[in-house]
Phi, psi and omega in degrees: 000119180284198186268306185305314189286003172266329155309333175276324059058294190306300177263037118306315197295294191319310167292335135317292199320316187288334170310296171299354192281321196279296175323326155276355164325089151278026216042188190108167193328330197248351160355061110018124155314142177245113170254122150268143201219098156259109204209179196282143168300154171059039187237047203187142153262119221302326202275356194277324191299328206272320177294322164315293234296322194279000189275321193249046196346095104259202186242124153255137170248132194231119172257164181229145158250152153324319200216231174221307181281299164332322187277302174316300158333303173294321201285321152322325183276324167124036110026083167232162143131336180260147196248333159258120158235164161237100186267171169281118164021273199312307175294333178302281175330319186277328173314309186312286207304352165232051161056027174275350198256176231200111176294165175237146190272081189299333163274345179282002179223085151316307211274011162248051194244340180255006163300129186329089169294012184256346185275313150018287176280356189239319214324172163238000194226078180298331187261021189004093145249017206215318216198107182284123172304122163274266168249135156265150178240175140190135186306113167226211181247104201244163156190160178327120191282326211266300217250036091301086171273212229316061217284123184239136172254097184227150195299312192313339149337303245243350183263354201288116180289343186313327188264358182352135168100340192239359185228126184258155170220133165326136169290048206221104174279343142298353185260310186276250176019292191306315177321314202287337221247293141354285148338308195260356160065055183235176191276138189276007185250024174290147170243022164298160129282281257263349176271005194261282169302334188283325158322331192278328165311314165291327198257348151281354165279315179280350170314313210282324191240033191269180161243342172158154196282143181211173172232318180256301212267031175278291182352271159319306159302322157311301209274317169298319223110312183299347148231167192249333182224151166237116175263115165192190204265161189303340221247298180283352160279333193280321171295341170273338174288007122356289153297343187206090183308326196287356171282138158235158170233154202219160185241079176346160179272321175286351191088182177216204159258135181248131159215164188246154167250150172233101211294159182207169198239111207299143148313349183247021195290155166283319199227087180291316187271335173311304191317303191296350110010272242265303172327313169257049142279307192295331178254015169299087201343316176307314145338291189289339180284298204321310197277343168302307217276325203275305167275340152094025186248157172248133169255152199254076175244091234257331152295356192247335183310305188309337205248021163298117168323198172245005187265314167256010172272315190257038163283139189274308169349302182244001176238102203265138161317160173258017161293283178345294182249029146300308192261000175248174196228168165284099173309138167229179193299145171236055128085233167302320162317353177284028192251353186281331172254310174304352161289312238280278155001302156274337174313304155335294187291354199282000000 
């Protein structure tokens, strides 16, 4: 077991514990605040949570999701109870545009004064009044250098019958739909149909040769061996390579998605002034490095760039060339018009 994964263990274990600590709570002298935090799995470094806990005697409980439309869903069925999530830009907006959210108290997070203006400028919520940029990714290709050849980095992978069987796409229909919408060298945020339909075409050709759409264990399946090319985010590939020299990750030549996940703040939250804590607790720049080195995701903390090691300043992974990242986009809400990729999506899927 390396250390990260023992780090992670170590905060499975903390989170249980805070959980029966809360759950038993009945007040008295030893009481404890509680914040609950709904986010992606493995996505915090274990030891910052335990340094909150102690700065801010309390307790965190961090339940996790998969996916964006899973985490929306539970909160829509009525889901209460969580005080920090980190949903993606896109999904944050449609929250917003339905009173789920919480305005943010710009004085209780000083430390979001160091947030990146050049990521900003892409933002979709530029005036963090809603939503703080946490970490960014962005979505490519990663596979095995010895059991891949003539590896070219392009969406046009996904067509090779040679690895049939052996290759995953993302469960995400913006994610997927976008690649194929890329590919074909349209915006991954169109609402034609017929640039729709077409997307849809590609990604049941490539469907043909997948083993199957996933969100988690492709990481890991790359890392064993059991798949050879993967589309997934940067931030979970560089950490199993870790585990595995032979993975590489590549940034299509058509582009992608650069997306940000973002924090917010529930409308049913409990714990208000904690939650905005724990939000500049995260863009503290000493932080912010610290949980960068650790998840291998960047947060677009512009006090925090200097104290990177040069082993993630000059990761192409997390520092995208600007040929690159010229060429990638934002997801952004597309309202009604999302109802234009679940057909497409289910059509896919059928």
């Amino acid at each position: 077991m390396n250390m990260r994964t023992m780090a992670r263990a170590a905060l499975g274990a903390a989170v249980i514990a805070a959980g029966f600590l809360a759950g038993g709570c009945g007040g008295g002298a030893d009481e404890q605040s509680v914040l609950h935090v709904y986010t992606w799995s493995d996505y915090i470094k274990p030891e910052l949570v335990v340094r909150f806990e102690a700065e801010h005697n309390c307790k965190v409980v961090i339940d996790t999701f998969d996916s964006n439309e899973a985490m929306y869903a539970k909160l829509k069925a009525g889901a209460t109870g969580y005080d920090v999530i980190t949903p993606t830009s896109y999904m944050v907006s449609l929250m917003q545009s339905q009173n789920m959210l919480q305005p943010l108290d710009r004085a209780l997070l000083p430390n979001i004064a160091q947030v990146d203006p050049d990521y900003l400028a892409v933002a979709l919520d530029k005036e963090m009044a809603h939503s703080v940029p946490y970490m960014l990714t962005n979505t490519g290709i990663a596979y095995l250098k010895s059991k891949v050849e003539h590896f070219e980095p392009s969406w046009a992978m996904f067509n090779r019958a040679d690895l049939k069987g052996r290759m995953v796409m993302l469960n995400d229909m913006r994610e997927t739909i976008g690649a194929a919408l890329k590919y074909l060298g349209y915006s991954l945020n169109s609402t034609d149909p017929d640039e729709l339909a077409a997307a849809g075409e590609v990604v049941k050709r490539w469907k043909d040769n997948l083993a199957k759409f996933e969100n988690e264990q492709y990481k890991t399946g790359i890392a064993s061996g059991e798949f050879l090319l993967v589309h997934g985010y940067s931030g979970d590939i560089l950490q199993v390579q870790e585990e595995n020299e032979d993975i590489a990750f590549a940034m299509p030549r058509e582009g992608g998605v650069l997306s940000c996940d973002d924090l917010v703040i529930a409308k049913s939250a409990g714990e208000v002034k904690l939650a905005h804590a724990y939000i500049n607790f995260l863009h503290d720049p000493k932080v912010a490095a610290e949980n960068t080195e650790f998840i291998q995701y960047l947060c677009p903390n512009k006090g925090a760039y200097p104290l990177l090691s040069e082993e993630i300043r000059t990761n192409p992974g997390i520092f995208l060339s600007p040929e690159i990242r010229a060429k990638c986009e934002v997801l952004a809400d597309l309202g009604e018009k999302n109802a234009l990729y679940i057909k497409v999506w289910d059509e896919i899927k059928k």
